[in-house]
C-alpha positions as CSV (number, residue, x, y, z in Angstrom):
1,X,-19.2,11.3,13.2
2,X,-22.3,11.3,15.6
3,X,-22.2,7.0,15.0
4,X,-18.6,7.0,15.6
5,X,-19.4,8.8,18.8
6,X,-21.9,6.8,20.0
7,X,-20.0,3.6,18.8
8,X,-16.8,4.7,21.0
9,X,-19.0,5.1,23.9
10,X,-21.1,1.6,24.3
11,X,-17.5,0.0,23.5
12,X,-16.8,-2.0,27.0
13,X,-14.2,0.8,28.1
14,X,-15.6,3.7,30.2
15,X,-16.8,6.5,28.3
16,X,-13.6,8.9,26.9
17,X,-10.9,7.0,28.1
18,X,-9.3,6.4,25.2
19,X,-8.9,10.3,25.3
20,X,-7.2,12.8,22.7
21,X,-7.5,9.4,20.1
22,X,-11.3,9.1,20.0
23,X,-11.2,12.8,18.6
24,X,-8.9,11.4,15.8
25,X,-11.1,8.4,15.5
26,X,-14.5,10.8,14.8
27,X,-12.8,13.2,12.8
28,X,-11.2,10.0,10.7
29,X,-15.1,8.7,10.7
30,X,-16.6,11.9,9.1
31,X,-13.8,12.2,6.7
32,X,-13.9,8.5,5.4
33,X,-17.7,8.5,5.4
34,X,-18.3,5.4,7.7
35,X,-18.8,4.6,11.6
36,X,-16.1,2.7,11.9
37,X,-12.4,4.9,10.8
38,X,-10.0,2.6,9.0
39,X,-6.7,3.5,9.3
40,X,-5.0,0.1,7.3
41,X,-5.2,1.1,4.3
42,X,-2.6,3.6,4.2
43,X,-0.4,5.0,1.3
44,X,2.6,7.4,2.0
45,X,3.9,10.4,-0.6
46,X,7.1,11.3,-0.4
47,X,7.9,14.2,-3.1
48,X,11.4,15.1,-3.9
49,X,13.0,18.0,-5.4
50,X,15.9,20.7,-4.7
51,X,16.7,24.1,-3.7
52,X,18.5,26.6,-5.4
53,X,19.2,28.7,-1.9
54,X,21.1,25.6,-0.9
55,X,24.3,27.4,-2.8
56,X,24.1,30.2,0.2
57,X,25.2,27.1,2.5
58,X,22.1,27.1,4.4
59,X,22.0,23.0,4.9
60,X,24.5,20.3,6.4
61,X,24.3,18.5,3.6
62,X,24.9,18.9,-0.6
63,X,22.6,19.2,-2.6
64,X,23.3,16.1,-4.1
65,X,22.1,14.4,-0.8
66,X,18.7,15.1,-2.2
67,X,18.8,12.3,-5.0
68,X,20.4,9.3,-2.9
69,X,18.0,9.8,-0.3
70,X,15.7,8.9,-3.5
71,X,17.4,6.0,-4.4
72,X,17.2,5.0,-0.5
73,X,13.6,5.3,-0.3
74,X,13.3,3.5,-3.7
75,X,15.3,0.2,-2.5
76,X,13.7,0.2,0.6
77,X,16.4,1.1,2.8
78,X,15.2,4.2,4.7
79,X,13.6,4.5,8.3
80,X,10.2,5.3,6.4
81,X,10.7,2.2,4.5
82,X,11.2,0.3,7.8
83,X,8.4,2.0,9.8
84,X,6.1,1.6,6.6
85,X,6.2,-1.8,6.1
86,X,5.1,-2.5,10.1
87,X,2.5,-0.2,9.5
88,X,1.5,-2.1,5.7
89,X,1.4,1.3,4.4
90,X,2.8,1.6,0.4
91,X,5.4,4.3,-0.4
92,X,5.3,6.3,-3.5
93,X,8.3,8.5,-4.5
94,X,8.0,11.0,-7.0
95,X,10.7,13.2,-8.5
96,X,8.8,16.7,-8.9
97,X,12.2,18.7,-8.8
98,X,15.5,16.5,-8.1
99,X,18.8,18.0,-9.8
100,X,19.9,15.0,-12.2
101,X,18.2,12.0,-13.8
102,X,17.5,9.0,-11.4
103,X,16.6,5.9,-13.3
104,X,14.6,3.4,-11.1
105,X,11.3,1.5,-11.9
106,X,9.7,2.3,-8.6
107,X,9.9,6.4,-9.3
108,X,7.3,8.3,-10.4
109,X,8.6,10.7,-13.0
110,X,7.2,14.4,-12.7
111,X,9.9,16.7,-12.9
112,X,8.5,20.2,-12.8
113,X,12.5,21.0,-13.5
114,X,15.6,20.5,-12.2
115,X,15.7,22.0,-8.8
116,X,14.0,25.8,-8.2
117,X,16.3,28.7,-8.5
118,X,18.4,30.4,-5.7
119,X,15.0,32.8,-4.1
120,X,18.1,35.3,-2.8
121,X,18.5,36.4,-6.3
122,X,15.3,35.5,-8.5
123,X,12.3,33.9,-8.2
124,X,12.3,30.4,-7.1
125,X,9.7,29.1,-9.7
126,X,7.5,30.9,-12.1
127,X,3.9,31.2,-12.2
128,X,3.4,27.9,-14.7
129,X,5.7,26.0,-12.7
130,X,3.5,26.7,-9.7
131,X,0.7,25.4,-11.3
132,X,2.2,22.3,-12.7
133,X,3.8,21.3,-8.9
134,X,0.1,21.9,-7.3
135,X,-1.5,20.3,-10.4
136,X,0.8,17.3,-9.9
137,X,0.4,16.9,-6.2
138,X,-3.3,16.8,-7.0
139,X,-3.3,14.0,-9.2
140,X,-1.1,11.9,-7.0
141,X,-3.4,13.0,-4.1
142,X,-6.3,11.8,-5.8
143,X,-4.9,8.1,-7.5
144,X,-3.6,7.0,-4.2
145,X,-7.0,8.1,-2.3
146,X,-9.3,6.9,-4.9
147,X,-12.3,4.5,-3.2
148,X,-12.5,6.4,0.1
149,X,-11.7,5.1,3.2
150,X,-7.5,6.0,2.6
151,X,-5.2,7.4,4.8
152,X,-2.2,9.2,3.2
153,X,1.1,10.1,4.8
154,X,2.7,13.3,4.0
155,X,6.4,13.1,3.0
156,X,9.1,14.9,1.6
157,X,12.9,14.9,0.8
158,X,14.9,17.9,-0.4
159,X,18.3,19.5,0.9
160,X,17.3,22.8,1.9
161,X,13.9,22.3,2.6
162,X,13.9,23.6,6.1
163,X,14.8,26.9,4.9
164,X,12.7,27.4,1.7
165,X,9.4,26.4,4.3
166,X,10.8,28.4,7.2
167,X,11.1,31.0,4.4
168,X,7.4,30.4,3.1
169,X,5.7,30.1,7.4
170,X,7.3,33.7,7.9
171,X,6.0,34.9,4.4
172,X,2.1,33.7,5.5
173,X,2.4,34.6,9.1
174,X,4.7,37.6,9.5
175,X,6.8,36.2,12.1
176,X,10.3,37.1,12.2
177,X,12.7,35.1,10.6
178,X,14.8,34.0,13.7
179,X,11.4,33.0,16.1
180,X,11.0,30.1,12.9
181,X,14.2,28.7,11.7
182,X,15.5,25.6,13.5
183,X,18.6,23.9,12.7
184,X,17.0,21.3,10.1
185,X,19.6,18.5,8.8
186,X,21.4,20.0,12.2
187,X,23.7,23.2,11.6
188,X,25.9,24.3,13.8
189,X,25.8,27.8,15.4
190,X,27.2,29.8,12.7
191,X,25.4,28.0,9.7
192,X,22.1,28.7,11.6
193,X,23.1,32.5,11.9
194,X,23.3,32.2,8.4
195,X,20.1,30.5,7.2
196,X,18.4,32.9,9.0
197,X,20.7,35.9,7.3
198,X,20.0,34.5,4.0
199,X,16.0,34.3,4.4
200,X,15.5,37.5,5.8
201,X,17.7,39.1,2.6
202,X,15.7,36.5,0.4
203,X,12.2,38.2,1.9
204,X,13.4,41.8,2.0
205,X,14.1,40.9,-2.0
206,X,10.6,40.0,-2.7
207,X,8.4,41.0,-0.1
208,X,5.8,38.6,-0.9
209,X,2.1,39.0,-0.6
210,X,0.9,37.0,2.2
211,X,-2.3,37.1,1.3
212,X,-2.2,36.0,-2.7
213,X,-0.7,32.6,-2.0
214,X,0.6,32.9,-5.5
215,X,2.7,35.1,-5.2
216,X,4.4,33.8,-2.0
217,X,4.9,30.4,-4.0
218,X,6.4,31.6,-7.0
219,X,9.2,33.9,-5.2
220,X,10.4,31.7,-2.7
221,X,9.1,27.6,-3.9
222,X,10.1,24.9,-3.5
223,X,8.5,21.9,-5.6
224,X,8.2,19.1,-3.0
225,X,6.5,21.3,-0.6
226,X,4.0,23.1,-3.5
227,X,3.7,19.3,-4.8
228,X,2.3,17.9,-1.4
229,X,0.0,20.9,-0.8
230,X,-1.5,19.9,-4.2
231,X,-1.7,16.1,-2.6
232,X,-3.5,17.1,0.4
233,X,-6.3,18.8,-1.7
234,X,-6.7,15.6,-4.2
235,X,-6.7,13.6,-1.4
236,X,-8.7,15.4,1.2
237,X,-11.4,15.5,-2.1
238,X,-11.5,11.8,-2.7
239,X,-12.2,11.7,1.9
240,X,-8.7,10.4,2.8
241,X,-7.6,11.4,6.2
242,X,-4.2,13.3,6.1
243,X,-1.4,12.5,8.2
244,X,1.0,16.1,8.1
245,X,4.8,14.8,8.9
246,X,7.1,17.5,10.1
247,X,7.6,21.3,9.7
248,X,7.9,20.7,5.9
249,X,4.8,18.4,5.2
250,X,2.8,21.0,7.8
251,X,3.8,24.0,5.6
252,X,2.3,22.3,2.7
253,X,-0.8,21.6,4.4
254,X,-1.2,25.1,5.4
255,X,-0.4,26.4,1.5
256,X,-3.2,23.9,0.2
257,X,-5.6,25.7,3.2
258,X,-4.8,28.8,1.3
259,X,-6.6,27.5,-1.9
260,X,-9.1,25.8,-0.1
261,X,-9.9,26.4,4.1
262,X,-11.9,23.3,4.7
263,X,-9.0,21.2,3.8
264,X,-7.5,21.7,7.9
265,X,-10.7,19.2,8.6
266,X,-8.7,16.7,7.0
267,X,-5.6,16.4,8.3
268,X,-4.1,14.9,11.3
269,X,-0.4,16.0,12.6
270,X,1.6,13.2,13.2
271,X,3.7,15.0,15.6
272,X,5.8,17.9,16.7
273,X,9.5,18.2,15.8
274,X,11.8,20.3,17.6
275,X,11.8,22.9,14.4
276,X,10.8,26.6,15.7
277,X,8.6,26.8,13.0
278,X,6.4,23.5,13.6
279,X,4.8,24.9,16.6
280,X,3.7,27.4,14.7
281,X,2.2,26.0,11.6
282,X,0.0,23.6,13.8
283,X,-1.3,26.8,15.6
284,X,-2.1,27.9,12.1
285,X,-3.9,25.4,11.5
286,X,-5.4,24.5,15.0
287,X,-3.9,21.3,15.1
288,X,-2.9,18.8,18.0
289,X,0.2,16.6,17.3
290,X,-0.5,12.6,17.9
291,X,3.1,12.5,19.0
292,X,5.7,15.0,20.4
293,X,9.3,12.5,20.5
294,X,11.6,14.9,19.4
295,X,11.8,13.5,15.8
296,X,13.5,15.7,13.0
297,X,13.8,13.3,10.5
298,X,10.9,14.1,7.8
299,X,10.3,11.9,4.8
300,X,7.2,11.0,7.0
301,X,9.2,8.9,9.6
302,X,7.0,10.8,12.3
303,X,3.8,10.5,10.1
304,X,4.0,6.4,9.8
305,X,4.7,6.5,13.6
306,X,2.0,7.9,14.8
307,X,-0.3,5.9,12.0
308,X,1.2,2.8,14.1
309,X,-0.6,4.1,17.2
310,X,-3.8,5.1,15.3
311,X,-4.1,1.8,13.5
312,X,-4.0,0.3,17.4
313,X,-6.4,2.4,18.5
314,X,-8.8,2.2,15.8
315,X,-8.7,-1.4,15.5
316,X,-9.4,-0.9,19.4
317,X,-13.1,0.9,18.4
318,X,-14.0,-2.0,14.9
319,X,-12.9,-5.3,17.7
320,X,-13.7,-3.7,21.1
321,X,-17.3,-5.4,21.9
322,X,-20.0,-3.0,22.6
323,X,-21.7,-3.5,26.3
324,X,-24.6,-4.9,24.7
325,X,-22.5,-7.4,22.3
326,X,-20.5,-8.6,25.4
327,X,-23.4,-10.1,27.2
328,X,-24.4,-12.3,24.6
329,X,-20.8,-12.8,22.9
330,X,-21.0,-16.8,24.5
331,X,-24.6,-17.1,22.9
332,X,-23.5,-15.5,19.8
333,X,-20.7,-18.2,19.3
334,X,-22.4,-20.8,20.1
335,X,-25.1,-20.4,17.9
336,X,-22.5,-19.5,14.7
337,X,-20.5,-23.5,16.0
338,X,-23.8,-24.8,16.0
339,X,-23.9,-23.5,12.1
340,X,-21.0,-24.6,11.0
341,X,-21.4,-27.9,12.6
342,X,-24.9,-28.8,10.4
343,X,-23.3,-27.3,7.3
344,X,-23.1,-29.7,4.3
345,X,-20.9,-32.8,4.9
346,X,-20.3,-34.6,1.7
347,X,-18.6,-37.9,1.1
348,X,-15.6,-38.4,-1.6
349,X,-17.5,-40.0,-4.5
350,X,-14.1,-41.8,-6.7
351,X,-13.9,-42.1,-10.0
352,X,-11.8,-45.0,-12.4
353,X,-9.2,-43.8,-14.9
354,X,-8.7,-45.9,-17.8
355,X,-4.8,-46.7,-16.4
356,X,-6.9,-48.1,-13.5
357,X,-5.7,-45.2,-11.1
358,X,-8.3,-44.1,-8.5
359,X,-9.0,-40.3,-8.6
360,X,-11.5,-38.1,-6.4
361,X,-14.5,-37.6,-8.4
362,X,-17.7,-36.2,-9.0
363,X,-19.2,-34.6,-6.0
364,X,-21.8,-31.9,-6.0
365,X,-19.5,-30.0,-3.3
366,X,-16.2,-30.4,-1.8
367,X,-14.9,-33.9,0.3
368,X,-13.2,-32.6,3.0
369,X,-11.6,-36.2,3.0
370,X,-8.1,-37.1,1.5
371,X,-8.4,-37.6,-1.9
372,X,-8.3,-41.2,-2.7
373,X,-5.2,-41.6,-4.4
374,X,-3.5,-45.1,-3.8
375,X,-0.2,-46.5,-6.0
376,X,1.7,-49.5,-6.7
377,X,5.6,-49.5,-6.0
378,X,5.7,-49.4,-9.5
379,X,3.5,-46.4,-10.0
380,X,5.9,-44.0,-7.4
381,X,8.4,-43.9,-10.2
382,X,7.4,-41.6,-13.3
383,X,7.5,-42.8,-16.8
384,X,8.6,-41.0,-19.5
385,X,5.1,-39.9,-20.6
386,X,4.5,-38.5,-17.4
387,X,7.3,-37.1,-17.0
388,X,6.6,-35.3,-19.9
389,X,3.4,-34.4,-19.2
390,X,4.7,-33.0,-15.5
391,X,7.3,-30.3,-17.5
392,X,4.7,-29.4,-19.9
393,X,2.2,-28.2,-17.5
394,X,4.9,-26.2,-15.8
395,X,6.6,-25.1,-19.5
396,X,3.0,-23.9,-20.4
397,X,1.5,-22.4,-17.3
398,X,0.0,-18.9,-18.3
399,X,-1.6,-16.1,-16.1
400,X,-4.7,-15.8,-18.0
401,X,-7.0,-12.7,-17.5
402,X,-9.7,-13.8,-20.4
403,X,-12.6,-16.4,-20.1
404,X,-15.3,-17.7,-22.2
405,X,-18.9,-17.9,-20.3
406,X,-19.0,-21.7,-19.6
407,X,-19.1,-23.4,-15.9
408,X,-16.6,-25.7,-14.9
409,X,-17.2,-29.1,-14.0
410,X,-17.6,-29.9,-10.0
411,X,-15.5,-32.5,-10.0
412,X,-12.3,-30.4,-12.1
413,X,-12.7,-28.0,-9.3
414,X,-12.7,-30.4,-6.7
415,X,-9.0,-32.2,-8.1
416,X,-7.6,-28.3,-8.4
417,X,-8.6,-27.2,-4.8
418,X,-7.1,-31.1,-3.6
419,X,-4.2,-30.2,-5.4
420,X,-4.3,-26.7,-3.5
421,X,-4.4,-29.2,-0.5
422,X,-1.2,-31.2,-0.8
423,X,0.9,-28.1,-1.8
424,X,4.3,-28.8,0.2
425,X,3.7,-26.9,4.0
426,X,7.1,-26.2,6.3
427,X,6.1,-28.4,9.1
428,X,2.9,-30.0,7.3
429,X,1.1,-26.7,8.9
430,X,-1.2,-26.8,5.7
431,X,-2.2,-22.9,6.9
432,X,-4.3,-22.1,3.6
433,X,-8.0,-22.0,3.3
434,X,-10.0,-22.0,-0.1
435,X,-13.1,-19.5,0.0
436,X,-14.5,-20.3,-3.6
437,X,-16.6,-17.5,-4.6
438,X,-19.7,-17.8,-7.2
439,X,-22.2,-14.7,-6.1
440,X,-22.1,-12.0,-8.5
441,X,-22.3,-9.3,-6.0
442,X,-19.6,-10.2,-4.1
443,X,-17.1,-10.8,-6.9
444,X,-18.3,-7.4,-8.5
445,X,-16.8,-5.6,-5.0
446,X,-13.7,-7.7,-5.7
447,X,-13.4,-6.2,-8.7
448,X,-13.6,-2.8,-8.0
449,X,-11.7,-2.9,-4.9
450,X,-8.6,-4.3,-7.4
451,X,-9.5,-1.4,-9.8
452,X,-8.8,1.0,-7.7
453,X,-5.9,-0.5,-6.9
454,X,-4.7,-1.0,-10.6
455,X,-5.1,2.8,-10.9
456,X,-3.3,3.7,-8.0
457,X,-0.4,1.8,-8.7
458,X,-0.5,3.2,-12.4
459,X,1.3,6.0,-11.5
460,X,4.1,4.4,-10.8
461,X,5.2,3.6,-14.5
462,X,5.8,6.7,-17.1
463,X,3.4,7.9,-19.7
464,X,3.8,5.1,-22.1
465,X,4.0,2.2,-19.8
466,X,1.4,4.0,-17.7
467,X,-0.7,3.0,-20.8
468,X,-0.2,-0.7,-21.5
469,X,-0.3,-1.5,-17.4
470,X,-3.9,-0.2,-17.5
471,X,-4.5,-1.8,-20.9
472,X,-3.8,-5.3,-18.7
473,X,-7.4,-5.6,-17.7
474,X,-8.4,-7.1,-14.5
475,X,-12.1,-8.0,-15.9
476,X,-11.4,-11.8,-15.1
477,X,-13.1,-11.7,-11.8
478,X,-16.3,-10.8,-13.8
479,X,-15.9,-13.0,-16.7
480,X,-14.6,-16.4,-14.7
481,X,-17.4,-18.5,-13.8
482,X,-15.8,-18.2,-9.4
483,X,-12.9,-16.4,-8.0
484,X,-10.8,-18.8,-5.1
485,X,-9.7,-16.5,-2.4
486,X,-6.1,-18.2,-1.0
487,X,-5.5,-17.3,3.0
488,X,-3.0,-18.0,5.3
489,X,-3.7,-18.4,8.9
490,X,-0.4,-18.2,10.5
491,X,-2.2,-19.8,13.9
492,X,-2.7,-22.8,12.2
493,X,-0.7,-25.6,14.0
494,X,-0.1,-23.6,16.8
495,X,2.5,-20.6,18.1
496,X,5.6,-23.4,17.6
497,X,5.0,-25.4,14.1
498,X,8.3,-27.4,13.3
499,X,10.8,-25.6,10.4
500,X,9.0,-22.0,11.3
501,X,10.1,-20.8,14.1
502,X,13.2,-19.3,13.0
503,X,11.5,-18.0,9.7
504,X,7.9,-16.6,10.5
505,X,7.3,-16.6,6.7
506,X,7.0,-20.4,6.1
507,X,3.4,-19.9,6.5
508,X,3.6,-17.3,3.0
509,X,5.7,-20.0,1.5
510,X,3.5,-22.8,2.1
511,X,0.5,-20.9,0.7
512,X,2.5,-20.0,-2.5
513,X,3.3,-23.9,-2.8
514,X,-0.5,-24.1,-2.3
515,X,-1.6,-22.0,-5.4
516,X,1.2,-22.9,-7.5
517,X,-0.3,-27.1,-7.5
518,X,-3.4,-25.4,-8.2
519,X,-2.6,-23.5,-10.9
520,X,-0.4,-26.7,-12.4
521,X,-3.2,-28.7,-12.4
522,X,-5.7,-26.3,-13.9
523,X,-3.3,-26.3,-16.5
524,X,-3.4,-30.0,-16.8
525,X,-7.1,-30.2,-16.8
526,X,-7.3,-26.9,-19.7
527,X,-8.1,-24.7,-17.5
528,X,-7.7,-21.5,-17.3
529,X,-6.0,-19.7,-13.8
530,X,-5.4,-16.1,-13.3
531,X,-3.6,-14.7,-10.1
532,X,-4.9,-11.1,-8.6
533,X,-2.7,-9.9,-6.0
534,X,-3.5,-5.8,-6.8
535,X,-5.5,-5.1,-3.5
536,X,-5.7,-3.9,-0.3
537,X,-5.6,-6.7,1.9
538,X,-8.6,-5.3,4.7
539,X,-10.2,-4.6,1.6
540,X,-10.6,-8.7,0.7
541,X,-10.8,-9.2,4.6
542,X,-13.8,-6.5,4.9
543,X,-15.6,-8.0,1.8
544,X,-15.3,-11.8,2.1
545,X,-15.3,-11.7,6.3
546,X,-12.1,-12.5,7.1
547,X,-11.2,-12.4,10.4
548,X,-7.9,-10.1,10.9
549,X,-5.1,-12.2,12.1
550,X,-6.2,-14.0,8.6
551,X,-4.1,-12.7,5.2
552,X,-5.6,-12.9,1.6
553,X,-2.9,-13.6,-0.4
554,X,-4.0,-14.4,-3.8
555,X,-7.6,-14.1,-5.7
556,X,-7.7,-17.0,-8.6
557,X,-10.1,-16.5,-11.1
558,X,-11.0,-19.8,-12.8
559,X,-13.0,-20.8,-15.6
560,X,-12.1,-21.5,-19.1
561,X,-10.1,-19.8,-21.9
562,X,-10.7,-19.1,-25.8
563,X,-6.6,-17.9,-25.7
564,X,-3.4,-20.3,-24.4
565,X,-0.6,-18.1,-25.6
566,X,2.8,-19.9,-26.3
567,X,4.6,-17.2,-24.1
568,X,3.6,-15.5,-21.1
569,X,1.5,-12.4,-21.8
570,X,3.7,-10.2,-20.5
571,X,5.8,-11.2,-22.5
572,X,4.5,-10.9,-25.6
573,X,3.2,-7.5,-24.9
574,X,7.1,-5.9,-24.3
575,X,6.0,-5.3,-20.7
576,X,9.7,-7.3,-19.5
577,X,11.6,-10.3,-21.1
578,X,12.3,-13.4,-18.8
579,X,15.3,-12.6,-16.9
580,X,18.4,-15.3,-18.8
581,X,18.7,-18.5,-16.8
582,X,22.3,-17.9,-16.2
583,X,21.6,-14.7,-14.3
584,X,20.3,-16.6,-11.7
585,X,22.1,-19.5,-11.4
586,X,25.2,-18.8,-8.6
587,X,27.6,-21.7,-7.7
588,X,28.2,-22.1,-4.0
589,X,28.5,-18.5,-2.9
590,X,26.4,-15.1,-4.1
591,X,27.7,-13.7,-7.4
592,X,29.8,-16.7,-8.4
593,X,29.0,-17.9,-11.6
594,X,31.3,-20.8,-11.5
């Protein structure tokens, strides 16, 4: 925190002008461990689950609300899904206590049970079913935060919510029921009369201890909120800074400070909605809202707002020059041109196939020439061996993940990154760049940046399938002889490049074209090509000093291969079939099979 601090104030800016944010930026920096707070690598946690009190008509909305918001979330379709993908932040949706069975490959399945029990007659959860929520929360907390450096987004969705952590803030704090309760999916007059009627009955019923936390959770729940609590501790443990959403997502923060105190250090509110209770709960927990805009729409809406404005600001403190680094910024670039300029130059050095065609050959480093590939008029038309030859390379393409400890020959790698090279590019903007990657070191950080990853993104599958994902190893980047690194620079060719201006996303396409030659020809030269795309994109940029407008899409181990199975591996391991051919294939409009 101190280097953070001094950091902020040598930055060209005078001192404590970027105001209430540099206090987020050091707390973020003693939290994460390092001078420098990262806020791009961001995950966000949206737990689910119902409410038994909704029966006493305390919401605007069913109960049955609950699971289509899930679905929502789960096909990308809800204002978090919009805000998180601007902000690069993955969401993870977990069922901890939604009525009914929602079948989607994107859930995480961890039903505590279906929906707690109405609090204004029984309990809302029993002791084991406490445990198990907070338990849960925990280990979600701690996969997506894994590695350090994480920021985690606190979100929830759950008809009823409002009341059942309106309920819980007056339990902890003895404040009367009507100073708390807000309006929450937005009730009208009398439906707000009675949501507060119904929790002041529900804590007359149980007068919960406010000071066993326990026994506050199992008489009034609910799932979601004892679920996120539990996130906030796993992640707060593993140093991920805490973003706390709404009223709900605030409630659970101050429940997890009940188990642990320090745990407040960790969190940063997002902002203040116009719920009674909110005010409140930050007191509690001496917080000070990033934003205050009026939003009430949870599911951490507000949280990945105001991680927009912290990712600004704290890419602001890493590419903000220091006073010092400004006056000699023009001698510092000249001297890194002047570097580049004397590195290696190498001349393409051709070879002679026996058909007489001229290929690029063997060069102890890379030509940065066109290869020198020249044809007849005859030789533009394919023959039927080559023809051949093309389909079986794509036929028999494999993702491989297992090498055998043998270099590849220069001039091998030299035709795969050509054929990298002349991948088809919208507007021949040819926006890739090939890092080829041999040290040891450096692909050991690789790995373990796409382990982390691999575990993270485990929980996303059920028990079983939870086990053969993690099963899929990821030891390639060890075992291959050098990793390629596949960017895009979306500058290259300029801010108008012809066929992109109406879809940004050429540039992506080009670079896919790009790795697909590749991996075609390594498959024609009997090599072996495996594609890691489980990272954290500043993760690659950090590690291999990529500058940030530049995107890592796609790590290719490379090297050679003991195993060329007939079908693709995961395939043969049950993981998914290939989807029928005539599934795809549409005739003139969507849908019509023809």
């Amino acid at each position: 925190m101190e280097a953070a601090a001094k950091r902020l104030d040598s930055l060209t800016k005078p001192k404590g002008s970027l105001g209430q944010f540099e206090t987020w930026l050091i707390q973020a920096a003693g939290i994460q461990g390092t001078p420098i707070a990262r806020f791009d690598q961001a995950h966000v946690v949206i737990m689910a689950g119902d409410h038994g009190v909704v029966e006493e008509g305390v919401s605007a909305y069913p109960a049955d609300v609950t699971a289509q918001m899930v679905m929502n979330f789960l096909r990308g379709q809800a204002a978090v899904n919009a805000l998180a993908r601007q902000a690069q932040a993955q969401v993870h949706v977990v069922d901890i206590g939604v009525k009914g069975t929602i079948d989607h490959p994107f859930l995480i399945h961890k039903k505590v049970r279906a929906g707690t029990r109405n609090f204004c007659h029984e309990q809302a959860l029993t002791t084991e079913e406490v445990w198990q929520a907070l338990a849960i929360g925990v280990e979600v907390g701690e996969a997506v935060a894994i590695g350090g450096e994480r920021v985690i987004a606190l979100g929830e969705m759950g008809i009823g919510n409002t009341a059942v952590s309106s309920a819980l803030l007056c339990a902890f704090s003895g404040v009367e029921v009507a100073d708390v309760v807000g309006r929450g999916t937005g009730i009208d007059d009398t439906a707000l009369a009675r949501k507060i009627s119904v929790i002041a009955r529900a804590l007359d019923l149980h007068q919960p201890k406010a000071q066993e936390p326990l026994d506050v959770l199992c008489k009034l729940g609910g799932l979601e909120i004892i679920g996120l609590a539990g996130v906030a501790l796993g992640a707060a443990a593993n140093r991920a800074v805490i973003l706390a959403d709404g009223l709900i997502s605030t409630v659970a923060v101050l429940i997890a400070a009940k188990f642990e105190p320090r745990v407040s250090q960790y969190v940063i509110a997002a902002h203040r909605s116009p719920e009674p209770g909110h005010a409140l709960a930050l007191r509690l927990l001496g917080l000070r809202p990033v934003l205050d805009l009026g939003m009430r729409l949870g599911e951490a809406s507000g949280a990945v707002t105001a991680l927009l404005t912290l990712q600004g600001a704290a890419r602001a403190m890493k590419e903000m020059a220091t006073f010092e680094e400004a006056s000699v910024a023009t001698e510092r670039f000249d001297s890194h041109l002047a570097s580049a300029i004397s590195a290696k130059h190498v001349h393409n050095v051709e070879e002679q196939r026996d058909d007489g065609m001229t290929l690029p050959g063997k060069s102890s480093s890379f030509s940065q020439e066109e290869p020198g590939l020249q044809y007849t008029e005859e030789e533009l038309f394919f023959s039927e061996a080559e023809r051949a030859a093309v389909y079986k390379a794509i036929y028999l393409r494999r993702d491989i993940r297992r090498f055998v400890p043998k270099e590849l020959p220069e001039d091998a790698l030299l035709r795969i990154l050509n054929a990298g090279h002349h991948g088809p590019s919208v507007g021949f903007m040819q926006p890739w760049n090939f890092i080829v990657i041999r040290d040891h070191k450096l692909k050991q950080q690789l790995r373990n940046v796409v382990e982390r990853e691999r575990i993270a993104a485990s929980l996303h599958f059920p028990d079983r399938k939870r086990d053969e994902y993690l099963r899929l190893k990821v030891e390639g980047i060890l075992e291959a002889p050098l990793t390629i690194c596949v960017t895009n620079d979306p500058t290259r060719g300029g801010s108008h490049v012809l066929g992109r201006n109406s879809i940004p996303e050429t540039d992506l396409f080009s670079v896919s074209c790009a790795i697909e030659n590749m991996w075609l020809a390594a498959r024609a030269e009997n090599i072996a090509l495996g594609w890691v795309s489980i990272y954290q994109k500043p993760d690659i940029q950090e590690i291999l000093r990529i500058p940030p407008h530049v995107t890592p899409v796609g790590l290719l181990t490379l090297g050679y291969t003991d195993e060329w199975p007939q079908q693709p591996i995961l395939k043969t391991s049950g993981w998914r079939e290939r989807v029928p051919f005539t599934e795809v294939l549409y005739q003139n409009q969507w849908g019509n099979r023809g």
